[in-house]
DRENPA-3360 file (N, C-alpha, C; in nm, 2 decimals, always signed):
BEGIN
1 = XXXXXXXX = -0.15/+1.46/+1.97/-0.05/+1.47/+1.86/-0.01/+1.62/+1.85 ~ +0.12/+1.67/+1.88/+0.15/+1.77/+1.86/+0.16/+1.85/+1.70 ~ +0.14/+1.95/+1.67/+0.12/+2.03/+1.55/+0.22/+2.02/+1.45 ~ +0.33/+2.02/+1.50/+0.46/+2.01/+1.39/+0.40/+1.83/+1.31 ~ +0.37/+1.71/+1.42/+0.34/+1.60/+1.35/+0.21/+1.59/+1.27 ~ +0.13/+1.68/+1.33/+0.00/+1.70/+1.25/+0.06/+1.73/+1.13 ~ +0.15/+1.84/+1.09/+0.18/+1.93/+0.99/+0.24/+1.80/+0.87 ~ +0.34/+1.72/+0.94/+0.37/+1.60/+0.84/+0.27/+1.52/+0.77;
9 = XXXXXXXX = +0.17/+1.47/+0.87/+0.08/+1.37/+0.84/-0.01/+1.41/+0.73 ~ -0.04/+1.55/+0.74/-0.12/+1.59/+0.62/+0.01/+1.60/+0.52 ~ +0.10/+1.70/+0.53/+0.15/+1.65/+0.36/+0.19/+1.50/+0.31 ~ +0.20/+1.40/+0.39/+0.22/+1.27/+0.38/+0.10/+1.25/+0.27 ~ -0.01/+1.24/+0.37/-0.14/+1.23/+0.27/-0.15/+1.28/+0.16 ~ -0.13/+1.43/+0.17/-0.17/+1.49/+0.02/-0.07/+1.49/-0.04 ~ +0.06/+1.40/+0.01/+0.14/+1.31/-0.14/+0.09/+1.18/-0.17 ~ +0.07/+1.13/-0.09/-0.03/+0.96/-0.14/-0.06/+1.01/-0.22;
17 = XXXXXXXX = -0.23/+1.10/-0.19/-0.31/+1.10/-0.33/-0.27/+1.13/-0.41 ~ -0.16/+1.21/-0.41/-0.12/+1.29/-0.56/-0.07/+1.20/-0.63 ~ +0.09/+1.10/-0.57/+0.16/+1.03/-0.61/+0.21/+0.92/-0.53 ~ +0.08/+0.83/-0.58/+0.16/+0.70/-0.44/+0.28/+0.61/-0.46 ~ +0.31/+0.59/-0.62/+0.46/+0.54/-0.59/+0.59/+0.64/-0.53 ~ +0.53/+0.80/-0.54/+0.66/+0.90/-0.50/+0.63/+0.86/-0.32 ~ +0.52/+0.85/-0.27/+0.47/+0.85/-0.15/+0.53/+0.72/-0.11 ~ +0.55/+0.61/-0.15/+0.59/+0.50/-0.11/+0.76/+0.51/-0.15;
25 = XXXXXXXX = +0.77/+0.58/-0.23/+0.96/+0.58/-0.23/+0.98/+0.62/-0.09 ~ +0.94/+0.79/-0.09/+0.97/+0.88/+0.02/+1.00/+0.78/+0.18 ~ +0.86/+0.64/+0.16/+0.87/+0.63/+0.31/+0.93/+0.45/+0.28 ~ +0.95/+0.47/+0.24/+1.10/+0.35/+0.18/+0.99/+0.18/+0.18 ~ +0.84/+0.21/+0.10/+0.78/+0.11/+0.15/+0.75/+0.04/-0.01 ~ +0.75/-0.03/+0.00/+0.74/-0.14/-0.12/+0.56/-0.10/-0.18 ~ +0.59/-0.04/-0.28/+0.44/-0.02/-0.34/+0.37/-0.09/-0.38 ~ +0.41/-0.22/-0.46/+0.36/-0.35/-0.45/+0.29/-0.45/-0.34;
33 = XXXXXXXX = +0.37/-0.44/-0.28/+0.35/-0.50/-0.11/+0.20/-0.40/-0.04 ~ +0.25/-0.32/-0.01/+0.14/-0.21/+0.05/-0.01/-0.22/-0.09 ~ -0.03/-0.25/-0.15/-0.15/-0.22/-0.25/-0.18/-0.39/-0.23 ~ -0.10/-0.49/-0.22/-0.15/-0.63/-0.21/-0.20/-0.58/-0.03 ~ -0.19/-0.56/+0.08/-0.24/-0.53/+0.18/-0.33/-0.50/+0.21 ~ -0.37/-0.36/+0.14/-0.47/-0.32/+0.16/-0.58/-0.40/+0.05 ~ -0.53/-0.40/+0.01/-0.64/-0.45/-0.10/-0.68/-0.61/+0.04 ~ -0.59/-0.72/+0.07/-0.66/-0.82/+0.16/-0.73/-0.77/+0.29;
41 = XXXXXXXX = -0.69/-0.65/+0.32/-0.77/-0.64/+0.41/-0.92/-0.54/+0.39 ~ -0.93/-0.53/+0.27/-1.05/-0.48/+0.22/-1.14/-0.63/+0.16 ~ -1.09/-0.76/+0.23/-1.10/-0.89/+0.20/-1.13/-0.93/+0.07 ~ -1.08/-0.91/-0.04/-1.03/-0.93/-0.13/-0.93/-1.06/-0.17 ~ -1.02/-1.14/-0.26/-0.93/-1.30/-0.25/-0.77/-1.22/-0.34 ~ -0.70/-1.41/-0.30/-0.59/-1.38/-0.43/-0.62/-1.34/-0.54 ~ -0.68/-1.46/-0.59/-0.74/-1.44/-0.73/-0.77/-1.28/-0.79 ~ -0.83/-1.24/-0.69/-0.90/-1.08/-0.75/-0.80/-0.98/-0.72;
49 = XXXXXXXX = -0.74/-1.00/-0.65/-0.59/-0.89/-0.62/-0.52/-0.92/-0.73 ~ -0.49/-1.04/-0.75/-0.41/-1.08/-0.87/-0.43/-1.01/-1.03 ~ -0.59/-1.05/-1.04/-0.63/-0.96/-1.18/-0.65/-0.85/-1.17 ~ -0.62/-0.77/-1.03/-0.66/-0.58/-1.02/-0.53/-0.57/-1.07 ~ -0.43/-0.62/-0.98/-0.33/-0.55/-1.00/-0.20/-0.64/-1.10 ~ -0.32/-0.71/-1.22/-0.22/-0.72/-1.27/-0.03/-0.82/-1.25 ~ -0.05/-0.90/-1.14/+0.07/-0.97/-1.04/+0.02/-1.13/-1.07 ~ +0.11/-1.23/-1.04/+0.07/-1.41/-1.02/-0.01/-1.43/-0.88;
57 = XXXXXXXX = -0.08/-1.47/-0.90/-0.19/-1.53/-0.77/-0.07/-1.53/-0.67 ~ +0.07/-1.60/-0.71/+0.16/-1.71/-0.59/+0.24/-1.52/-0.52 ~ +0.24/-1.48/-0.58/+0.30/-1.34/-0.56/+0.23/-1.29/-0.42 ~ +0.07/-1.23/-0.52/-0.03/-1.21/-0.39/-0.02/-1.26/-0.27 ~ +0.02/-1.38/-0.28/-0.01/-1.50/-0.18/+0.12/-1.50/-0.06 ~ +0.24/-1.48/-0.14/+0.35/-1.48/-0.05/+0.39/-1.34/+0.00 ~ +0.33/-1.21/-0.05/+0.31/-1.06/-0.05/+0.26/-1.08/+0.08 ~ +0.12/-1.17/+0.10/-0.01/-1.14/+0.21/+0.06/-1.20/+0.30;
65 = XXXX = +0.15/-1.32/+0.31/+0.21/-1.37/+0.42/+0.29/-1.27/+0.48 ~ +0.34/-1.16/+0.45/+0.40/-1.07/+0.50/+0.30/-0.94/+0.55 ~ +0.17/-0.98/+0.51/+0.11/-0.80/+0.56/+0.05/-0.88/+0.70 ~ +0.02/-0.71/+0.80/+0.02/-0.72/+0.95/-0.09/-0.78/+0.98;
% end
């Protein structure tokens, strides 16, 4: 990986942590979507995604049909 992309990747990151909806504007990605994702692949049912984050089970469900 050359240094200029190193250079992005870290401030990428150290805007996640700071501000992950500013970090998900920036990279045009659905912040809802991406937090139902990670959260299923941390295998995490509907049900429990649903009451973390606050969303309908059927949401979760048709969100996960879409993650990779």
């Amino acid at each position: 990986m050359n240094e200029d992309l190193k250079k992005y990747k870290h401030e990428a990151l150290e805007m996640a942590i700071q501000d992950f909806d500013k970090f998900c504007k920036y990279a045009r990605v659905n912040s809802k979507q991406l937090k139902v994702c990670l959260e299923r692949s941390k295998g995490l049912s509907f049900g429990q995604i649903s009451l973390k984050l606050k969303i309908p089970k059927t949401t979760v469900k048709n969100i996960s049909d879409k993650c990779f």
